[in-house]
C-alpha positions in Angstrom: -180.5 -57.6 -41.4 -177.1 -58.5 -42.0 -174.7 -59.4 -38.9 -171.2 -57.4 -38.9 -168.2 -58.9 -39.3 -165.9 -57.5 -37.4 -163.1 -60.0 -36.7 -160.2 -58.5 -35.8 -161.1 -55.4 -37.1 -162.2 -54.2 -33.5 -158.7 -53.8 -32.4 -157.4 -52.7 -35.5 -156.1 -48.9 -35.7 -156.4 -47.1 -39.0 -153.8 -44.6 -37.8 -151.6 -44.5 -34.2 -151.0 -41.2 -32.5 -147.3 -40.4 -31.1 -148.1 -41.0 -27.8 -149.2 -44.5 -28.6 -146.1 -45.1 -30.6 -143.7 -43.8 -27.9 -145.6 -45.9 -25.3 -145.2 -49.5 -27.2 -141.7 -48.3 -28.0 -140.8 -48.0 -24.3 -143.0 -51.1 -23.7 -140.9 -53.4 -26.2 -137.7 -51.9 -24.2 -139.0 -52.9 -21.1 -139.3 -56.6 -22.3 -135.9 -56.3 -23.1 -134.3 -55.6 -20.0 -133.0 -58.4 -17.5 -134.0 -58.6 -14.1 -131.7 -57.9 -11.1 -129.7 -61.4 -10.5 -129.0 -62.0 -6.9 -125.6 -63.6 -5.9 -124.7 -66.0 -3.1 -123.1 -65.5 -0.1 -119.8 -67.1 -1.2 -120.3 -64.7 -4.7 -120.2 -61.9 -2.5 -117.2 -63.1 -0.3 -115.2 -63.6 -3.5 -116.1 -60.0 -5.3 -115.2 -58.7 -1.7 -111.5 -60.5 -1.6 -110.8 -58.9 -4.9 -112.6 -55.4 -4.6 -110.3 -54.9 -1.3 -106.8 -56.2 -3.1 -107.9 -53.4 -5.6 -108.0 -51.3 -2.7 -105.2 -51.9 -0.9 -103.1 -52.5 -3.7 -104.5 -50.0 -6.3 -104.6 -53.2 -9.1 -106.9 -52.8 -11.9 -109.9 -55.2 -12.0 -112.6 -55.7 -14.7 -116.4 -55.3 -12.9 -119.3 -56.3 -14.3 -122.1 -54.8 -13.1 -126.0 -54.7 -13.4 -127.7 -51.4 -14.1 -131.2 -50.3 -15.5 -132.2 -53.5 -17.1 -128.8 -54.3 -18.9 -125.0 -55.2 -18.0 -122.0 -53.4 -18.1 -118.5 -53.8 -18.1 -115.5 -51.6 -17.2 -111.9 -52.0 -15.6 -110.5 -49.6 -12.8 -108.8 -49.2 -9.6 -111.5 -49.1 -6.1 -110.7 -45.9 -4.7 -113.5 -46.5 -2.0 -115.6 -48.8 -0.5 -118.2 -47.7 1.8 -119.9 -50.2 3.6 -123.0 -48.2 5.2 -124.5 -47.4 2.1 -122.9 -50.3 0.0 -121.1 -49.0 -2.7 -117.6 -48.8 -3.8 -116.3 -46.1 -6.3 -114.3 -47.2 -8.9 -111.3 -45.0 -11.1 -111.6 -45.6 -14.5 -108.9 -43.7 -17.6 -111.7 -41.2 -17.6 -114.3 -40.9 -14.7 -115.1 -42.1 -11.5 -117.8 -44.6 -11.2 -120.1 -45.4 -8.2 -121.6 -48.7 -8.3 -123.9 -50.3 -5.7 -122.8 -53.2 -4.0 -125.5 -55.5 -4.4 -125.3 -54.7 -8.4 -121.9 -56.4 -8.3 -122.3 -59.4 -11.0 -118.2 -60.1 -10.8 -115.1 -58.4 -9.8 -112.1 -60.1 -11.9 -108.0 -58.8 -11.6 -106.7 -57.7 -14.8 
């Protein structure tokens, strides 16, 4: 009796169904993200300093932010800061963005 050789062939597919290929295409975006960073205390105090001049001043500052796995970049004017639930909103040419405090990566004047 002759043994089978199987190999690899065990987890080899001769054909993939769509839900299969949608799953390992969502799964190779996943590995792609990038995790949350966390910033310091004197990060924070500095983002703060600037995010209030904007404020105050209506100045235009460039804010990079962290959201869903990847960062973004975009310069406005705060309009708002709002300190219970930890967001400010932020005036761009366009739209009005609200970003979460603790998504803050930097907060530069233009």
């Amino acid at each position: 009796m002759e043994k089978l050789q199987r190999g690899n062939k065990l987890w080899e597919m001769k054909f993939v169904l769509p839900e299969h290929t949608a799953a390992l295409k969502q799964w190779r975006e996943a590995q792609d993200k990038i995790s949350k960073p966390t910033l310091d205390e004197q990060e924070l105090m500095e983002i703060g300093h600037v995010v209030m001049d904007s404020l105050k001043h209506e100045l235009e500052v460039n804010v990079i932010y962290w959201e869903d796995g990847d960062f973004c970049e975009v310069v406005g004017v705060v309009e708002r800061v709002d300190r219970y639930e930890k967001y400010i909103k932020l005036r761009t040419e366009d739209d009005i963005l609200t970003i979460k405090v603790d998504c803050l990566m930097s907060v530069e004047r233009v």
